[in-house]
Backbone as a chain_set.jsonl record, in Angstrom:
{"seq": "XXXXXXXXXXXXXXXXXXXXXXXXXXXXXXXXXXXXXXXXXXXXXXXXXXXXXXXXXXXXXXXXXXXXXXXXXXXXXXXXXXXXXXXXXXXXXXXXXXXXXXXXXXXXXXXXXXXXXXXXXXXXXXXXXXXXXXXXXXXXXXXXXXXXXXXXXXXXXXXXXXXXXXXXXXXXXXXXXXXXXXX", "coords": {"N": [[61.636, 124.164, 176.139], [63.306, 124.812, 178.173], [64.93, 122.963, 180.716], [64.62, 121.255, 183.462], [67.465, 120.949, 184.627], [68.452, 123.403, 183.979], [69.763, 124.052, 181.494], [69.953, 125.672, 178.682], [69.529, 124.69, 175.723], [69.172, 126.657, 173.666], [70.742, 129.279, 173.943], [72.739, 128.562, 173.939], [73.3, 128.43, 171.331], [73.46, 130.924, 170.338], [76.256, 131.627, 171.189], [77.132, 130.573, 169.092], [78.88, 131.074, 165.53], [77.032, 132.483, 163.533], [77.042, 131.073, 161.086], [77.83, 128.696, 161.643], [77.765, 125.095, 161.333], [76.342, 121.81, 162.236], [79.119, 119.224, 161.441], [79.845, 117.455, 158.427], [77.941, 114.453, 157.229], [79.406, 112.569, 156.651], [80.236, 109.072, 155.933], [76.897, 107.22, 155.674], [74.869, 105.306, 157.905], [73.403, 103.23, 155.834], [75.423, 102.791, 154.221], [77.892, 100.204, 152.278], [79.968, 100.467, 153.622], [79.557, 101.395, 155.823], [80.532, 100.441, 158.167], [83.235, 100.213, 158.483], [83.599, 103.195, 158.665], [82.977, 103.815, 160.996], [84.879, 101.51, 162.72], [87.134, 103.105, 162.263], [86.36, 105.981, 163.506], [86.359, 104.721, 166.508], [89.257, 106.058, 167.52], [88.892, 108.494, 167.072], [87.643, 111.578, 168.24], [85.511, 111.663, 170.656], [83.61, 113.876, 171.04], [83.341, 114.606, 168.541], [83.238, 112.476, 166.752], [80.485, 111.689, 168.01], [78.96, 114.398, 167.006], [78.808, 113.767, 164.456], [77.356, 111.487, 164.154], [74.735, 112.237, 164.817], [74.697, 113.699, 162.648], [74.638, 111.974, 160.647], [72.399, 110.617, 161.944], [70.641, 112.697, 161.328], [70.681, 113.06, 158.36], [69.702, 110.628, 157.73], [66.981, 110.402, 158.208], [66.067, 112.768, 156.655], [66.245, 111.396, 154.318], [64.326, 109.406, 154.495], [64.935, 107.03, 155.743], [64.459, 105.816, 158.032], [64.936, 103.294, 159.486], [67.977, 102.886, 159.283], [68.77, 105.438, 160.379], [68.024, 104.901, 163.075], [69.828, 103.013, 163.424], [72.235, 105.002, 163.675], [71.569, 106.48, 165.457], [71.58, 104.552, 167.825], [74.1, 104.124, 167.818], [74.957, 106.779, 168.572], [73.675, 107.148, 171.52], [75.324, 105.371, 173.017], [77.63, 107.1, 172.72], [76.996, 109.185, 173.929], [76.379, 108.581, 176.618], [78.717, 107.675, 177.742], [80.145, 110.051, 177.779], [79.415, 111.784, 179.569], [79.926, 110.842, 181.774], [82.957, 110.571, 181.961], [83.661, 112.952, 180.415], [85.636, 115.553, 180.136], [87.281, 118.735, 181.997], [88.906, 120.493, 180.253], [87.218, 120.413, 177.824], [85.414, 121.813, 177.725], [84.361, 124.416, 176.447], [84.153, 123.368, 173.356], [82.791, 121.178, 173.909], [80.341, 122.745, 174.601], [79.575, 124.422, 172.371], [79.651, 121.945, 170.441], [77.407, 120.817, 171.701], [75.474, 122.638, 170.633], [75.618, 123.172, 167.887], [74.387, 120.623, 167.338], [71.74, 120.701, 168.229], [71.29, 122.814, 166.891], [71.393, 121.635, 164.234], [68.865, 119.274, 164.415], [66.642, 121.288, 165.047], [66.271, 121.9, 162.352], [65.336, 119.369, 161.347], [62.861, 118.547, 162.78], [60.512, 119.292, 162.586], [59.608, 117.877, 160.143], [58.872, 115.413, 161.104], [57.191, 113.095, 163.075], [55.225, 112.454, 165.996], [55.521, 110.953, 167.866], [57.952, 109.711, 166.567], [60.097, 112.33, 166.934], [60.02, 112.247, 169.556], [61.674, 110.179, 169.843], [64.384, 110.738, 168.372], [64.608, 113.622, 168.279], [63.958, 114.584, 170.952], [65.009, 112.895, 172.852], [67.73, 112.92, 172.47], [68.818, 115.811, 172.578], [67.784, 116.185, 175.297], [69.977, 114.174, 175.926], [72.16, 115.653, 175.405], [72.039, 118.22, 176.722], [72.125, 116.562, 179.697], [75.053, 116.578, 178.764], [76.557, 118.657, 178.439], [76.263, 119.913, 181.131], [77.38, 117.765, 182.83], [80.175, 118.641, 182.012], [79.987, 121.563, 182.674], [79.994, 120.67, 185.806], [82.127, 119.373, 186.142], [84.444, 121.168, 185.26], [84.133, 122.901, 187.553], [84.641, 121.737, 189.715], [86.987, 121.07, 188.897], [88.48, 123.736, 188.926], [87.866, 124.414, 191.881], [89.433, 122.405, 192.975], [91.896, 123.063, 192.304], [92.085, 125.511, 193.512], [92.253, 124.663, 195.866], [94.219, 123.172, 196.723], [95.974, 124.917, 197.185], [94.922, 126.611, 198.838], [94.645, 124.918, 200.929], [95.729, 122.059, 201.921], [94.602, 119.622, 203.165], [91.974, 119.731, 203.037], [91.642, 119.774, 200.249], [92.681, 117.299, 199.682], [90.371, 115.882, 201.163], [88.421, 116.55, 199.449], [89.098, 116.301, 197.206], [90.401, 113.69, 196.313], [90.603, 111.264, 194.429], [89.214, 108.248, 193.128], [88.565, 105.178, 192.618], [86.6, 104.759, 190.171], [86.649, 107.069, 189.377], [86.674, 109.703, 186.448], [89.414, 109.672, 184.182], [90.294, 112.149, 184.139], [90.367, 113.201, 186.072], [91.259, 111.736, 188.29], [94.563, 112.176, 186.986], [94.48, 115.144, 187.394], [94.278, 114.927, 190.226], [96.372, 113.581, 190.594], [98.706, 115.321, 189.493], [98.114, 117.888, 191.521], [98.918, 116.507, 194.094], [101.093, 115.545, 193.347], [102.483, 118.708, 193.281], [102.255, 119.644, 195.401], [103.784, 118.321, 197.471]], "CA": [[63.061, 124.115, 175.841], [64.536, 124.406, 179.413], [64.659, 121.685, 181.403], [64.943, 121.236, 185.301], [68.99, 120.677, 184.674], [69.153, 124.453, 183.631], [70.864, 124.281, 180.663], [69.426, 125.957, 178.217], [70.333, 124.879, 174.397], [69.051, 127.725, 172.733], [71.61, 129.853, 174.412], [74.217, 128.242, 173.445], [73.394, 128.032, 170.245], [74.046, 132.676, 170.896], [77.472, 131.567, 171.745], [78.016, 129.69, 167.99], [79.123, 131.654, 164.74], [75.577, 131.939, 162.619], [77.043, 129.876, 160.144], [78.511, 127.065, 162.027], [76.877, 124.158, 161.073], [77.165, 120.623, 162.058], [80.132, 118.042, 160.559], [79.163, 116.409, 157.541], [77.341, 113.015, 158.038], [80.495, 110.976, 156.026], [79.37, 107.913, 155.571], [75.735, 106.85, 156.293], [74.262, 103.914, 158.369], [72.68, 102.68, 154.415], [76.457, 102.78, 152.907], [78.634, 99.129, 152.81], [81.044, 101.061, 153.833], [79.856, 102.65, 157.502], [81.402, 99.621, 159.523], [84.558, 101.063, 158.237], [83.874, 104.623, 159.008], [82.489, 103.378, 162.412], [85.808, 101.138, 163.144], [87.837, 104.386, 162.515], [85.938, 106.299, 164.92], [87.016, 104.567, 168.045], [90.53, 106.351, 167.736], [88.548, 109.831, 167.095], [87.565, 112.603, 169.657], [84.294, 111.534, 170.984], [82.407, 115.074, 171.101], [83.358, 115.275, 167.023], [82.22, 111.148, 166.351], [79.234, 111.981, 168.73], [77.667, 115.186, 166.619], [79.046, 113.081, 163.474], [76.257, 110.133, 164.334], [73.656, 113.063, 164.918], [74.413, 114.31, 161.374], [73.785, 110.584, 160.11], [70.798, 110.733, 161.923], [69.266, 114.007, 160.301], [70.477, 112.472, 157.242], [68.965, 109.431, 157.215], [65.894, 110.882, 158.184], [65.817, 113.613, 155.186], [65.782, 110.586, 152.896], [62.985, 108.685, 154.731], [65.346, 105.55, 155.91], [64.512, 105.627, 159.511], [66.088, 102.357, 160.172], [69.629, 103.404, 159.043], [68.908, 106.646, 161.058], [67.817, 103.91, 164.36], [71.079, 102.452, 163.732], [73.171, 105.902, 164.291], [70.85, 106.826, 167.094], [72.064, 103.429, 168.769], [75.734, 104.644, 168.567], [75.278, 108.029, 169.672], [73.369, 106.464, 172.594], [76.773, 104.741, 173.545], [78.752, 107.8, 173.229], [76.668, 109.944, 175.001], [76.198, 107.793, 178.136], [79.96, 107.511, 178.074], [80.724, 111.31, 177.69], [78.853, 112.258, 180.63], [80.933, 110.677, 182.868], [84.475, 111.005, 181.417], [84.12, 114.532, 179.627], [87.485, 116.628, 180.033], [86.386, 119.806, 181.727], [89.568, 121.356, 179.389], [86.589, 120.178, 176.63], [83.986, 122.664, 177.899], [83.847, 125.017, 175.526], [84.148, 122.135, 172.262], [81.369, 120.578, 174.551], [79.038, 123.424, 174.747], [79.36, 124.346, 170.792], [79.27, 120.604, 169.623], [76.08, 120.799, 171.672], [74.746, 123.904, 169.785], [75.441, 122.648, 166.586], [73.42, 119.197, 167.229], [70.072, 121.872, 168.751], [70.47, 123.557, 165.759], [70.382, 120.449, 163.618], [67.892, 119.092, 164.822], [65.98, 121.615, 164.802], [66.276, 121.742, 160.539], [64.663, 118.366, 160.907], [62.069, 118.015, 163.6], [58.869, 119.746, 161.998], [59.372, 116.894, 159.45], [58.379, 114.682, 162.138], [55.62, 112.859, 164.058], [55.179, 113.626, 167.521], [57.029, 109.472, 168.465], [59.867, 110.045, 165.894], [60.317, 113.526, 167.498], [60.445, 111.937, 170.959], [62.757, 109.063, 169.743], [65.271, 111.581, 167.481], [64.822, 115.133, 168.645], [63.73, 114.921, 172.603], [66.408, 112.706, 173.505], [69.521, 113.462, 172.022], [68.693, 116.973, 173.126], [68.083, 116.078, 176.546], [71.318, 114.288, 176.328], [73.122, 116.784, 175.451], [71.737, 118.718, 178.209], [73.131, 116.127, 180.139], [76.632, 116.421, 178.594], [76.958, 120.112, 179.235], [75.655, 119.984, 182.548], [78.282, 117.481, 183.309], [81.089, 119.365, 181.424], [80.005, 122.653, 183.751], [80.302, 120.744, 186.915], [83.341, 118.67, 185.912], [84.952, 122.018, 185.252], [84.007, 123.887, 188.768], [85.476, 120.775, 190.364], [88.791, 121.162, 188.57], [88.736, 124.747, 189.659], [87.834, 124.288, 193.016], [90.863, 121.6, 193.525], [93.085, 123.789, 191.796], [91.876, 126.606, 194.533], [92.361, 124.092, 197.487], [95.356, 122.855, 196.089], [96.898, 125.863, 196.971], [94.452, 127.086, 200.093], [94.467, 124.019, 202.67], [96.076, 120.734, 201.762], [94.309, 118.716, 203.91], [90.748, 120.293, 202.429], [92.581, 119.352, 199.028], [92.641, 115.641, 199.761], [89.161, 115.273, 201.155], [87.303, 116.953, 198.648], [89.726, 116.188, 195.269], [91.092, 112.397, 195.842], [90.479, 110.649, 192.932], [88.596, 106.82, 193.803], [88.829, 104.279, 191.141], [85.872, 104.888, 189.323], [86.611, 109.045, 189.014], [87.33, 109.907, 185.345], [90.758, 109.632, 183.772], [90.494, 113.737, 183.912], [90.099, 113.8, 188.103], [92.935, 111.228, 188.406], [95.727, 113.101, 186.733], [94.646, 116.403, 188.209], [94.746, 114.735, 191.646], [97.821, 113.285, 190.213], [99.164, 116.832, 189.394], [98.259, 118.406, 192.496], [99.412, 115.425, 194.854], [102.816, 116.302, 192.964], [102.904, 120.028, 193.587], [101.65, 119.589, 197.153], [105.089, 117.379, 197.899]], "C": [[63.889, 124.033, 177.12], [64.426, 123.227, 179.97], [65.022, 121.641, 183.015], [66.783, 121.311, 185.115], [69.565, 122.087, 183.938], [70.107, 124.892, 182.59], [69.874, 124.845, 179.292], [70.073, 125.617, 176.262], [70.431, 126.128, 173.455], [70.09, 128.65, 172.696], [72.875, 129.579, 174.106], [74.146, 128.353, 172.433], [73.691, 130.04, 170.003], [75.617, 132.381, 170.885], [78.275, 131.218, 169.983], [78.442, 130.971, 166.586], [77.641, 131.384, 164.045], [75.669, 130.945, 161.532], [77.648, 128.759, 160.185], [77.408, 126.529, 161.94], [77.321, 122.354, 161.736], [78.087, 119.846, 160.843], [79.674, 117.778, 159.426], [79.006, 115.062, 157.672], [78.202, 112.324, 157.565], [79.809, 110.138, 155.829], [78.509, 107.805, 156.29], [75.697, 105.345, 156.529], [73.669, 102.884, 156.782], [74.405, 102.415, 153.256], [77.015, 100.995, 153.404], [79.879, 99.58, 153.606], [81.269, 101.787, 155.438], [80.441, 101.569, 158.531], [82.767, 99.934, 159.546], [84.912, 102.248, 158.925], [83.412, 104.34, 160.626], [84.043, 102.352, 163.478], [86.842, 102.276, 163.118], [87.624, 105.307, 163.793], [86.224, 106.108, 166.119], [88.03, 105.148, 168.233], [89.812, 108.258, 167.522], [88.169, 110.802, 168.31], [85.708, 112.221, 169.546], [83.485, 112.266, 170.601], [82.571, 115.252, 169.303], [82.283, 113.796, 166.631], [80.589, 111.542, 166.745], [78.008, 112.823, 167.382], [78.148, 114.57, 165.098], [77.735, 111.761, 163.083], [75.034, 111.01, 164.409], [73.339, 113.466, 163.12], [73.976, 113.249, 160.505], [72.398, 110.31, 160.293], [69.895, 111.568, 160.933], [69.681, 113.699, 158.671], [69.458, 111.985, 156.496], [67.32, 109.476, 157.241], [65.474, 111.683, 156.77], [65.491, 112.258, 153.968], [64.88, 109.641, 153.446], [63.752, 107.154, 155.581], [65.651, 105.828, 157.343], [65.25, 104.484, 160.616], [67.629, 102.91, 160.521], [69.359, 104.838, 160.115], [68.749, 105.889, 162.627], [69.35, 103.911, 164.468], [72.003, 103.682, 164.303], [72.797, 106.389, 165.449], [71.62, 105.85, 168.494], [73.465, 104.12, 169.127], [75.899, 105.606, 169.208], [74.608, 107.853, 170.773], [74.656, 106.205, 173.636], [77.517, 105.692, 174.026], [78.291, 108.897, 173.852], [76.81, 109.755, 176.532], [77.353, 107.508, 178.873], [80.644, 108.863, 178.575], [79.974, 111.932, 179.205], [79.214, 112.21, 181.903], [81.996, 110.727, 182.854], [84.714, 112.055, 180.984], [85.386, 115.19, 180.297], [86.929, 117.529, 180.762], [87.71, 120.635, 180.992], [88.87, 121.369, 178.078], [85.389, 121.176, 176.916], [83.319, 123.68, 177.008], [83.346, 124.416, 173.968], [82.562, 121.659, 172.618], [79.872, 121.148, 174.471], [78.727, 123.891, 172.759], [79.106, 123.328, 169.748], [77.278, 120.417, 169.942], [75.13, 121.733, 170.815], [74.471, 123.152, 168.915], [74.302, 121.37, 166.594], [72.048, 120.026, 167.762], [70.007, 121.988, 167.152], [69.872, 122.592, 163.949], [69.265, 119.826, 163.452], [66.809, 119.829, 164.793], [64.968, 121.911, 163.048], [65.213, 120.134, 160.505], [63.091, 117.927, 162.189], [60.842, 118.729, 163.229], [58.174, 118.676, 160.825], [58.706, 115.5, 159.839], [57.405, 114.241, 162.758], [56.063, 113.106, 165.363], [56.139, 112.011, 168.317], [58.142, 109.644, 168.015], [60.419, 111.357, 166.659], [61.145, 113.473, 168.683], [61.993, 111.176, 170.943], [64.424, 110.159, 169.608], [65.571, 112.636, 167.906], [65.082, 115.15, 170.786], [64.922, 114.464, 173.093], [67.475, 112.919, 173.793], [69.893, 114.791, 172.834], [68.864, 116.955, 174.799], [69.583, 115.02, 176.981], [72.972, 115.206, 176.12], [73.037, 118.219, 176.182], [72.676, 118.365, 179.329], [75.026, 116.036, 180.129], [77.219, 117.674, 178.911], [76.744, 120.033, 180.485], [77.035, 119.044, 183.059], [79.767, 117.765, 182.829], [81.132, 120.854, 182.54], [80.319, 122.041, 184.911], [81.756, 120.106, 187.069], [84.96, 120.127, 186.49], [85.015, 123.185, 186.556], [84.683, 122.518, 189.644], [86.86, 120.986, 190.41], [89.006, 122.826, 189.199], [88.656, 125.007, 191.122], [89.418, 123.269, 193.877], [91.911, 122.59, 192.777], [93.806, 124.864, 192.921], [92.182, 125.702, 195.854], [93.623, 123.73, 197.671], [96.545, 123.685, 196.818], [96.526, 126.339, 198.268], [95.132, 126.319, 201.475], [94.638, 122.134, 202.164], [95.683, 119.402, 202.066], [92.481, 118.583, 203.14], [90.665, 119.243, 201.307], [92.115, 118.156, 199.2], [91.52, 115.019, 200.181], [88.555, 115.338, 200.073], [87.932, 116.217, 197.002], [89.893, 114.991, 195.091], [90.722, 111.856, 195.022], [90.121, 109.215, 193.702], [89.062, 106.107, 192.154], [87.851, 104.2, 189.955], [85.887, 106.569, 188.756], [87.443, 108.625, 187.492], [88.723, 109.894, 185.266], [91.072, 111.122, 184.385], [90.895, 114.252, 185.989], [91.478, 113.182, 188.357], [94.026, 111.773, 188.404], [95.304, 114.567, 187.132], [94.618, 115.901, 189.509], [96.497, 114.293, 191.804], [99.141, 114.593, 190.783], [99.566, 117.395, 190.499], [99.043, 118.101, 193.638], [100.799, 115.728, 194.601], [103.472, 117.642, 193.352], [103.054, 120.195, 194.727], [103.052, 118.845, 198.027], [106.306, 118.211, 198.115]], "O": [[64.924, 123.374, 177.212], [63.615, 122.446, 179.472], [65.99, 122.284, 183.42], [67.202, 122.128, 185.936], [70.684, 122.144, 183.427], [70.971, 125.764, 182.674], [68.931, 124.092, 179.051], [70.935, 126.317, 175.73], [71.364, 126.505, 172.746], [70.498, 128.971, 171.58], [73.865, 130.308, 174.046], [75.313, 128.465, 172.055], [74.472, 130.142, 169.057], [76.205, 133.329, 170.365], [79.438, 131.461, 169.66], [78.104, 132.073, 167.019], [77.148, 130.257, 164.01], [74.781, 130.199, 161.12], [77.97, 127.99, 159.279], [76.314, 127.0, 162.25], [78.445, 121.859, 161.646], [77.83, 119.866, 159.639], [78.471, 118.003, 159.555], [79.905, 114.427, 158.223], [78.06, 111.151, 157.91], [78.639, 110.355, 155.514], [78.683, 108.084, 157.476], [76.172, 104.438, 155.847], [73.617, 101.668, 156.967], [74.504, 102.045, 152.086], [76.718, 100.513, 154.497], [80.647, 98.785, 154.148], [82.21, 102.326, 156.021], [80.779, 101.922, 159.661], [83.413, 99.916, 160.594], [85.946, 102.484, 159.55], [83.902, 105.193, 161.366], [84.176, 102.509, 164.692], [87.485, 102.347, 164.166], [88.359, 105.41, 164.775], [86.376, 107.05, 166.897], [88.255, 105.019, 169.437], [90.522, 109.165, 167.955], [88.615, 110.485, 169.413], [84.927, 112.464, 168.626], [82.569, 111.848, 169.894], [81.84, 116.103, 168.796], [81.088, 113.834, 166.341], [79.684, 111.658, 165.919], [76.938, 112.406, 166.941], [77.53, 115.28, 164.305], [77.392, 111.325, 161.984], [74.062, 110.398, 163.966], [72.266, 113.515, 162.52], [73.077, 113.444, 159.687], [71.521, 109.969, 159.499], [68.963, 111.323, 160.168], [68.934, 114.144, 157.799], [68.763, 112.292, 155.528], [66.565, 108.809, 156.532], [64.669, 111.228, 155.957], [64.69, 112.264, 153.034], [64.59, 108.825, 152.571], [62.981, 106.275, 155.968], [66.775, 106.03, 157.804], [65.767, 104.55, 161.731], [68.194, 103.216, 161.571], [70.434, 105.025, 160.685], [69.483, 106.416, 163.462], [70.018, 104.55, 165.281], [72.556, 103.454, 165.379], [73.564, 106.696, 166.362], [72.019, 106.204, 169.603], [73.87, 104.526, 170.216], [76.65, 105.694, 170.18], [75.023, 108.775, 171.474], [74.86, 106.724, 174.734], [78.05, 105.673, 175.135], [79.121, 109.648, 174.364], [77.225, 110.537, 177.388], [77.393, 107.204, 180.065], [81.466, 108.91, 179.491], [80.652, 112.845, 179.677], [79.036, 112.989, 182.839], [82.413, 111.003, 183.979], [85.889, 112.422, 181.005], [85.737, 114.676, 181.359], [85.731, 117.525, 180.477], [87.503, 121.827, 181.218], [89.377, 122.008, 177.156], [84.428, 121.17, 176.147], [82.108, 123.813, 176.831], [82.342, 124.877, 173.425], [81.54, 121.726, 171.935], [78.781, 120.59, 174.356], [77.71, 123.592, 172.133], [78.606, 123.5, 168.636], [76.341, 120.134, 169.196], [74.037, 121.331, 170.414], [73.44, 122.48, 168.862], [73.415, 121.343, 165.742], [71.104, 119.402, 167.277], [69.165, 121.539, 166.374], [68.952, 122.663, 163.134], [68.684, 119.821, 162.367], [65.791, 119.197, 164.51], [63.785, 122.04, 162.731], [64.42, 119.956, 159.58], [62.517, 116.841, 162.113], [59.992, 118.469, 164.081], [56.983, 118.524, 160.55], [58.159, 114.703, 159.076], [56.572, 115.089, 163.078], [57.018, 113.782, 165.747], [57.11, 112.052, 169.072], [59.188, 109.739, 168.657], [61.571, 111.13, 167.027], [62.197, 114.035, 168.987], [63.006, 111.388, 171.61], [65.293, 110.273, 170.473], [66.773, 112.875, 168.026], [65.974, 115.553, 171.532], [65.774, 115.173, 173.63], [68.102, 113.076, 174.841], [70.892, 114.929, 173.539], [69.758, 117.507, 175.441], [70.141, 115.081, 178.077], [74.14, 115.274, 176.502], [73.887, 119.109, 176.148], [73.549, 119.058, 179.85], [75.87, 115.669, 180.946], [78.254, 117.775, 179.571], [77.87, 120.265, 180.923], [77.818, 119.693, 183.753], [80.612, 117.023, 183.331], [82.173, 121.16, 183.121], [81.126, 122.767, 185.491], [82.449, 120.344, 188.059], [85.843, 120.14, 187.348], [85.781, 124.148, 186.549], [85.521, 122.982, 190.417], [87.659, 121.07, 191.342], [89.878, 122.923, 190.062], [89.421, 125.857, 191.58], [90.082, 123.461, 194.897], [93.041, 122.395, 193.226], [94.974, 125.111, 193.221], [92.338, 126.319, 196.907], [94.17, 123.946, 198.753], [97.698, 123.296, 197.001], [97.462, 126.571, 199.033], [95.743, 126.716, 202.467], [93.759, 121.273, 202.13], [96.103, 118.356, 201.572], [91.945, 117.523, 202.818], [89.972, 118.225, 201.286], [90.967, 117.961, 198.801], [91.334, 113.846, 199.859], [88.088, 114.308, 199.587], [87.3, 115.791, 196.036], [89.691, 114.623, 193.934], [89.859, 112.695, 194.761], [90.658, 108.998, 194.788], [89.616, 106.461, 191.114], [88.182, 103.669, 188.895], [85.19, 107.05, 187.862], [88.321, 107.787, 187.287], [89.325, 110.112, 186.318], [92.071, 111.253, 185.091], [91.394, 115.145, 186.674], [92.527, 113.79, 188.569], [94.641, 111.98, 189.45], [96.331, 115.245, 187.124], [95.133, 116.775, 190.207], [97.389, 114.525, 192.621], [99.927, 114.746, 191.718], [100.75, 117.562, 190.794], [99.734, 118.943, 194.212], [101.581, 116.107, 195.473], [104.655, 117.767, 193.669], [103.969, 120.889, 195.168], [103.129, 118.961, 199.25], [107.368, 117.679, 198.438]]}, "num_chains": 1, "name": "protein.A"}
């Protein structure tokens, strides 16, 4: 269960209410209807769509239609790989409980499993949502650290915080911010 990147899911999943559960799967990958619920989505909050495509997964699995469960795998693919580098760190706590909930999912369905589907369905997701906390914790010691320099040594401030053109939306406007106060 741990992994070199220190994050431990189980632990978090300590942090959740015992009877939080993941979202409900809404529409499934097998309905005519999920290109719909999938064009909606783009205007939704990532970390909710995200464990929303997980719950499609353990769906689609429970009823045997592994394709349709491929297909939601694909999307939450997308929005994982995205969230990892853009996450909020004002989303850290959302972040670390969305992750719970998708452990503890997952776990409801992975004994049902062969030891490839496991890898495909369970290992991954998991280890990306490893990844998404992990970059939600450091996101968030960043923003605190410029907040703290911000205020220490101005010059510090501007090496360590500037914002480049590829830094998240989230680094930007707090360099933004600061850059403002600092004037």
């Amino acid at each position: 269960e741990n992994s070199d990147k220190g994050i431990n899911l189980e632990d978090l999943e300590e942090e959740l209410d015992s009877d939080e559960e993941i979202s409900d799967e809404g529409t499934t990958p097998d309905s005519v209807f999920y290109f719909v619920d999938r064009f909606f989505d783009q205007f939704g909050d990532d970390l909710e769509v995200r464990e929303e495509r997980v719950a499609e997964i353990k769906a689609m699995i429970e009823k045997g239609d592994y394709e349709s469960a491929r297909e939601a795998l694909e999307e939450y693919r997308k929005l994982a790989k995205d969230l990892d580098k853009t996450i909020n760190p004002e989303k850290r706590s959302d972040a670390r409980k969305s992750a719970a909930r998708i452990h503890k999912a997952l776990k409801h369905i992975e004994q049902n499993l062969n030891k490839e589907d496991k890898k495909e369905f369970v290992d991954e997701i998991l280890e990306n949502e490893k990844t998404i906390v992990t970059a939600v914790e450091i996101a968030h010691k960043i923003k605190d650290l410029c907040v703290q320099l911000a205020e220490l040594d101005p010059n510090e401030f501007y090496k360590v915080c500037k914002s480049e053109e590829d830094s998240p939306d989230w680094k930007k406007e707090l360099f933004e911010d600061l850059t403002e106060e600092q004037r």
